[in-house]
C-alpha positions as CSV (number, residue, x, y, z in Angstrom):
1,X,-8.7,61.4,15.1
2,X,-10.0,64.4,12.7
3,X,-6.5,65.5,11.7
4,X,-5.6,62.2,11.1
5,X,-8.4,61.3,8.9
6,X,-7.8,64.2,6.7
7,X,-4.5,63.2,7.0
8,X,-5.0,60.3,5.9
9,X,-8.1,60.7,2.8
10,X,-5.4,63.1,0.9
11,X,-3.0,60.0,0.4
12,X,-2.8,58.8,-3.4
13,X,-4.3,55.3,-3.6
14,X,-4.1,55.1,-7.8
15,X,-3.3,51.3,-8.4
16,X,-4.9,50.3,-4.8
17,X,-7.6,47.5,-5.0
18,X,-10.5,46.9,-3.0
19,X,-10.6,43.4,-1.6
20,X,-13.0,41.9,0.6
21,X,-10.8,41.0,3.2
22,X,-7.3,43.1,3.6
23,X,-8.7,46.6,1.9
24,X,-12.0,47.6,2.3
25,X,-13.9,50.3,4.3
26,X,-13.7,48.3,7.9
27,X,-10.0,47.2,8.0
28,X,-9.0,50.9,6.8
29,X,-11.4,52.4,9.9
30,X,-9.9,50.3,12.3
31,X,-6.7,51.6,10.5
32,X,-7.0,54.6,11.4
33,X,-8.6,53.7,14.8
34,X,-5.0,52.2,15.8
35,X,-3.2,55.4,15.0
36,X,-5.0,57.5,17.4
37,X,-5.7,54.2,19.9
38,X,-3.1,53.9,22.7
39,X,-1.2,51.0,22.1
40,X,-2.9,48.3,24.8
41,X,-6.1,49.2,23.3
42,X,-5.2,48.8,19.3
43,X,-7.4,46.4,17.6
44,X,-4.9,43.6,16.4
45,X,-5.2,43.0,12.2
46,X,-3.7,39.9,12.1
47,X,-4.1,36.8,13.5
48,X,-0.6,34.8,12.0
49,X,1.8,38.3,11.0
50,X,1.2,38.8,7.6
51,X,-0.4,35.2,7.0
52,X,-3.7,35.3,8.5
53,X,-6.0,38.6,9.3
54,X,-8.1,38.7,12.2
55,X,-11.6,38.1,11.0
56,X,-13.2,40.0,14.2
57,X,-11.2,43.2,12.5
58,X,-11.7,42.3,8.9
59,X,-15.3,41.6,8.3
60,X,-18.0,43.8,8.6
61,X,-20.3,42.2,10.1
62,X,-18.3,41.0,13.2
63,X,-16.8,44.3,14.1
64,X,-19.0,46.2,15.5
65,X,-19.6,43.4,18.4
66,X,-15.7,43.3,18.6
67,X,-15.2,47.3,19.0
68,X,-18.6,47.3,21.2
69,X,-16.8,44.6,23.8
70,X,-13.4,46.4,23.7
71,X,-15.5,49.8,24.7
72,X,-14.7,51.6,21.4
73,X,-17.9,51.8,20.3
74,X,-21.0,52.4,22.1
75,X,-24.4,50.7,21.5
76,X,-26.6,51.0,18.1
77,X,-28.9,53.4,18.3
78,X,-32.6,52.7,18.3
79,X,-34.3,52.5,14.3
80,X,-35.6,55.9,13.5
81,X,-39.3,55.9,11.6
82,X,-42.2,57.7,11.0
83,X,-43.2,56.5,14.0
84,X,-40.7,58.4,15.7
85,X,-38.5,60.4,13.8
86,X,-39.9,63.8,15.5
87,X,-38.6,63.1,19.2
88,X,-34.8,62.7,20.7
89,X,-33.3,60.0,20.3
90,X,-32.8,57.8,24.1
């Protein structure tokens, strides 16, 4: 996943947009997710080909649940504070 990241961050994106749904920092994880993913576990990016994108892979705030329940992404970590910044994290 490394080599492909760096792979991937020295590509030439002049003229490339953001946009909420089909560029932004999620879809273009997930992205690069699927290249190193074996095939049965890719996250699908469309819903319709090329007509509708798949909103558990598109917006931010559904993602995480959607990698979590695919087992591609552990659980959040606990909030760290002054409370308890000083000792390891469980």
């Amino acid at each position: 996943m490394l080599r492909e990241a760096l792979r991937l961050s020295s590509v030439n994106r002049e003229g490339e947009f953001y946009h909420t749904v089909t560029n932004n920092c999620t879809n273009n994880l997930l992205i690069l997710m699927n290249r190193v993913l074996p095939e049965k576990q890719r996250i699908r990016m469309w819903t319709i080909p090329y007509m509708v994108y798949n909103v558990r892979a598109t917006m931010p705030v559904v993602v995480p649940g959607y990698l979590q329940g695919k087992g591609l992404l552990g659980p959040e970590l606990g909030t760290i504070d002054a409370s308890n910044y000083k000792r390891p994290l469980d």
